[in-house]
C-alpha positions as CSV (number, residue, x, y, z in Angstrom):
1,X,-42.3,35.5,-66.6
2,X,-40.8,34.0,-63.5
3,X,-40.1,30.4,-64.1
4,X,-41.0,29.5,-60.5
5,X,-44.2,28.6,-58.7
6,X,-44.9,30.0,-55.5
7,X,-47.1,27.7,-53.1
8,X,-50.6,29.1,-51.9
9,X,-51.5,28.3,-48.6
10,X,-55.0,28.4,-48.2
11,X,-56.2,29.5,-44.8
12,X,-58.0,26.9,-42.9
13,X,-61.3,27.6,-41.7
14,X,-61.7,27.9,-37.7
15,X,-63.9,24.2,-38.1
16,X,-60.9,22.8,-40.2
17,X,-58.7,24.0,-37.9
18,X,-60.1,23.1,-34.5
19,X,-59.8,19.0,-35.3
20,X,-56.0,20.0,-35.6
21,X,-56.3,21.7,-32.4
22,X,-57.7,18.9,-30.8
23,X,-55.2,16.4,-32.4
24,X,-52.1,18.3,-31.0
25,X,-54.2,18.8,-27.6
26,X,-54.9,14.9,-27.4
27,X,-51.1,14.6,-28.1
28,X,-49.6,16.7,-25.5
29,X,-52.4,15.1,-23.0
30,X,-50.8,11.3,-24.0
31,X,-47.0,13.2,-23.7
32,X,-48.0,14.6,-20.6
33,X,-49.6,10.9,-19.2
34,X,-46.5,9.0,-20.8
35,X,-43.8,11.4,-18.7
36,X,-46.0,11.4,-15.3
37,X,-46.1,7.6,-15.3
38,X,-42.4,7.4,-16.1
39,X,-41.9,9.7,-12.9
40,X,-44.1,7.7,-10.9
41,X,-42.4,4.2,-11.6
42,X,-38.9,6.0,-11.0
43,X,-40.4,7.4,-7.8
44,X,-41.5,3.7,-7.1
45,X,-38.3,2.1,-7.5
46,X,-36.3,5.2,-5.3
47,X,-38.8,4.7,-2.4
48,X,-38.1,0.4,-2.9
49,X,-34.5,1.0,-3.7
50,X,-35.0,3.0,0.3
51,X,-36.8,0.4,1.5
52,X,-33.9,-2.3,0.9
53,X,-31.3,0.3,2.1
54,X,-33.0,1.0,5.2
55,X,-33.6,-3.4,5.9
56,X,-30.1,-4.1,4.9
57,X,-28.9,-1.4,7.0
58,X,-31.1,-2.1,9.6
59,X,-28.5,-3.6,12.2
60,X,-25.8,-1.0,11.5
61,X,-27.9,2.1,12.4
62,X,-29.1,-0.2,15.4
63,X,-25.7,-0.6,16.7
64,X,-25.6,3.3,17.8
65,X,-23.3,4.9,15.2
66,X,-23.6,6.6,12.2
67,X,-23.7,4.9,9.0
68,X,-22.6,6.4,6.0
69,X,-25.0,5.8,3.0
70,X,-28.0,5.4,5.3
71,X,-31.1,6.3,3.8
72,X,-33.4,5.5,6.8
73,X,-33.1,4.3,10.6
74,X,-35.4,1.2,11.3
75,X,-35.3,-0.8,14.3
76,X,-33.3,-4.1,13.7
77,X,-33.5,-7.3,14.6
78,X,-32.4,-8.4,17.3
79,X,-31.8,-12.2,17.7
80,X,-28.9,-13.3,20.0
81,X,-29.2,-16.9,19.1
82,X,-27.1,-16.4,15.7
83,X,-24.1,-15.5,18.1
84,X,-21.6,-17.8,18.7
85,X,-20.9,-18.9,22.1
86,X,-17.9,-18.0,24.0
87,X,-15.3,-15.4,23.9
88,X,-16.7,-12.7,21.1
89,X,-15.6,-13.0,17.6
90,X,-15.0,-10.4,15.8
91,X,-15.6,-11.7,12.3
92,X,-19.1,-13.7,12.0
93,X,-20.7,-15.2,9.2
94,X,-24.5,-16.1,9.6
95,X,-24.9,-16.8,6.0
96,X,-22.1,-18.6,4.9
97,X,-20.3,-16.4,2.3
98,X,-16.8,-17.3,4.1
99,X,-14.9,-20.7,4.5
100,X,-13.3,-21.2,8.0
101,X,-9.8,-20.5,6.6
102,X,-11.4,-16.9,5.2
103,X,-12.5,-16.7,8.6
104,X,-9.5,-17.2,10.4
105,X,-7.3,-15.1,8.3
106,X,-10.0,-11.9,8.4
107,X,-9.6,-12.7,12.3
108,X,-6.2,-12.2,12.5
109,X,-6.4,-9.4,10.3
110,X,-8.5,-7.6,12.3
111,X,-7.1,-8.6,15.8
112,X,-3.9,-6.9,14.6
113,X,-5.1,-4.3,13.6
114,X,-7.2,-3.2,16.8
115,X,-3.7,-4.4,18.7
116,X,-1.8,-1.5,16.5
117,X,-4.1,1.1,15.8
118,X,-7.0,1.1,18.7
119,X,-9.8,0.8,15.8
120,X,-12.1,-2.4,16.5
121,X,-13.3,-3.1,12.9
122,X,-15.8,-6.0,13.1
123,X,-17.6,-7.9,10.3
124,X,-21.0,-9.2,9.7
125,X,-21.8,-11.0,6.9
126,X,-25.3,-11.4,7.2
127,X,-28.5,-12.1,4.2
128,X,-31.3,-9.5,6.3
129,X,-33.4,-10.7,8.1
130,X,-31.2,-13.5,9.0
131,X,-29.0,-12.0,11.2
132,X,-28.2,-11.2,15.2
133,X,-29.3,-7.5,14.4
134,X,-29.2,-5.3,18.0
135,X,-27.4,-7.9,19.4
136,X,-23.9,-7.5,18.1
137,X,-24.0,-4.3,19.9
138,X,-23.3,-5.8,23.9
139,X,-22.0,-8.8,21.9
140,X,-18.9,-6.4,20.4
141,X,-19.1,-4.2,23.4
142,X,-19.7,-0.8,20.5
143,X,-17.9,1.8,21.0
144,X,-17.1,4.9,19.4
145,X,-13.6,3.4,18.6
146,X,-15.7,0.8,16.6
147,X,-16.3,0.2,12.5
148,X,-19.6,-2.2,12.0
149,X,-19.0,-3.8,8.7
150,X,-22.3,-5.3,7.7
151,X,-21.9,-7.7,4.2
152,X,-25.1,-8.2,3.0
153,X,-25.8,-8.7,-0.8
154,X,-28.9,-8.3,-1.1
155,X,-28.6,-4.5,-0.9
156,X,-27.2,-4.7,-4.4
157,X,-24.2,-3.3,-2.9
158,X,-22.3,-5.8,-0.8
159,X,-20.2,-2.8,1.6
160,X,-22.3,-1.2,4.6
161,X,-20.6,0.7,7.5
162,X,-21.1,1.7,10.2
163,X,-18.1,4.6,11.9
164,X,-17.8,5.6,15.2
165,X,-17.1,9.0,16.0
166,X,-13.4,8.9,17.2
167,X,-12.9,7.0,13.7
168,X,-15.2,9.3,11.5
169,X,-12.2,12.5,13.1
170,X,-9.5,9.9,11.9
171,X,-10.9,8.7,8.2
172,X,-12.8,11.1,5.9
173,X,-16.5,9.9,5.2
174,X,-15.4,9.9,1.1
175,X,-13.0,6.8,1.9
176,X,-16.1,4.5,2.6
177,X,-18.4,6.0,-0.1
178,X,-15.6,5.2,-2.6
179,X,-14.3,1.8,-1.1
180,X,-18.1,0.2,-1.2
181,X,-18.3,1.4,-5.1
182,X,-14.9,-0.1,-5.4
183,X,-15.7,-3.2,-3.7
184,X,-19.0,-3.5,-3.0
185,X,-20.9,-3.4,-6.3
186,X,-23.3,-6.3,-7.5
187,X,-21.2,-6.3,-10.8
188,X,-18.1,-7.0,-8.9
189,X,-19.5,-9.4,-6.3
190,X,-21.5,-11.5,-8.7
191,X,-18.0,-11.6,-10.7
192,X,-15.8,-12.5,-8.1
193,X,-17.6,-13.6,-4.8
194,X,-18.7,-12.4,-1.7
195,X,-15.5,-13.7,-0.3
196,X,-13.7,-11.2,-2.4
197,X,-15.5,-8.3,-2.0
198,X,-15.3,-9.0,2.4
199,X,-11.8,-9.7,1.7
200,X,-10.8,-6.4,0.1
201,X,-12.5,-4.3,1.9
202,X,-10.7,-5.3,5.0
203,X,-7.3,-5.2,3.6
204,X,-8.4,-2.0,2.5
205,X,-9.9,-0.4,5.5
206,X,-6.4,-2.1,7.3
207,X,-4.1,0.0,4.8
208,X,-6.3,3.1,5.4
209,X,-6.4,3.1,9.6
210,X,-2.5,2.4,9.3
211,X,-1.8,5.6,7.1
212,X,-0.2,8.5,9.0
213,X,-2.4,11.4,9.6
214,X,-2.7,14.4,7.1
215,X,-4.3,15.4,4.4
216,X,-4.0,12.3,1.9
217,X,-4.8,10.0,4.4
218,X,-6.9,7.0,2.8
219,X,-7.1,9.0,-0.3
220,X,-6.1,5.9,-2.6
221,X,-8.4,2.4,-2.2
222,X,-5.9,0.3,-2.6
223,X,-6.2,-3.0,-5.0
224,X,-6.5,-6.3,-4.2
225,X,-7.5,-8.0,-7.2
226,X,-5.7,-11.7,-8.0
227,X,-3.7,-11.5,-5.0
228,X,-1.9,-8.4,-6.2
229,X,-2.1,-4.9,-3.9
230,X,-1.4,-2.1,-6.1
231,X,-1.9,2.0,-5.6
232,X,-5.7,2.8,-7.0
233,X,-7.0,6.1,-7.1
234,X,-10.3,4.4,-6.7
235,X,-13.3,6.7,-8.1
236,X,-17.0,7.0,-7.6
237,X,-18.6,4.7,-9.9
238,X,-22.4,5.8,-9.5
239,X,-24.7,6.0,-6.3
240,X,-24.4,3.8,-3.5
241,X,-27.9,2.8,-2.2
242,X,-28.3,3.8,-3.4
């Protein structure tokens, strides 16, 4: 006789069997409700995660060109009073990330390098609303010769541009995508100041704009950290405003 014991399955009976039914029904219903209200509070957070792009970004896509990473086009503020008064500057602070010696050195930086190169990169460092919006445009005299750099952390990420078209032919669009997730990032901000990220990103921008044309140009993001330049390759560390 064989030694082993077979198992009899009984059949169920179609009213023992429809609770079972109604059981795995009930649970694909909750699995169903549980995945549609994940989606909905993800779709929640992209449209708010939008939102903040689209305010932080508001003066950049006001100033007339395009801005890389833009997500929407609102109508910025425009409040002149924030400007300073007298000859333009081209690097202004209305929210006090920046010392007067950062200030003066950035100026410099950038006066140089509009003096060698023809590109007019100007910075705003600015916490939206709080900011001269529309009226940097006449205030910088815009052009498409110019780069708006709008620092504002409470995008999350601290790097906003805005290229105009001659310098868009010059400098691939990939060189700003990959400087602001350098640079721009809460994680490296919160670590190492505002002044740091604004700092880096225009020694960085400088670097690029004085590269000789061709195929590699401003294809490294050069580092800055501690006072020490070095060759990066740089990299895409996530999405951007993202």
């Amino acid at each position: 006789m064989d030694a082993r014991v077979s198992r009899v399955v009984v059949p169920r009976t179609r009213r023992e069997a429809r609770p079972m039914r109604a059981r795995r029904a009930t649970k694909a219903w909750a699995r169903r409700e549980a995945n549609g209200e994940r989606r909905a509070s993800e779709d929640v957070g992209a449209r708010a995660r939008a939102r903040a792009v689209a305010l932080a970004l508001a003066v950049v896509t006001a100033v007339g060109a395009p801005a890389h990473e833009a997500v929407a086009r609102l109508e910025g503020v425009n409040n002149p009073s924030l400007l300073p008064p007298g000859e333009p500057a081209p690097v202004l602070d209305v929210a006090g990330y920046l010392g007067k010696s950062d200030i003066a050195r950035l100026t410099r930086e950038v006066e140089a390098l509009e003096r060698d190169t023809g590109m007019k990169l100007r910075v705003l460092a600015q916490a939206y609303p709080q900011t001269p919006g529309l009226a940097v445009k006449e205030y910088w005299n815009v052009d498409d010769d110019t780069v708006v750099f709008v620092a504002d952390p409470g995008l999350g990420n601290i790097l906003n541009f805005s290229v105009g078209s001659n310098v868009d032919l010059e400098i691939p669009p990939s060189f700003w995508t990959r400087l602001a997730n350098k640079y721009g990032t809460k994680f490296y901000w919160s670590d190492k100041g505002e002044e740091a990220s604004i700092s880096a990103a225009v020694n960085a921008v400088d670097a690029c704009a004085r590269e000789p044309p061709g195929r590699a140009k401003c294809s490294k993001i050069t580092d800055y950290d501690d006072g020490v330049a070095a060759a990066s390759s740089g990299g895409f560390l996530g999405g951007l405003f993202k």
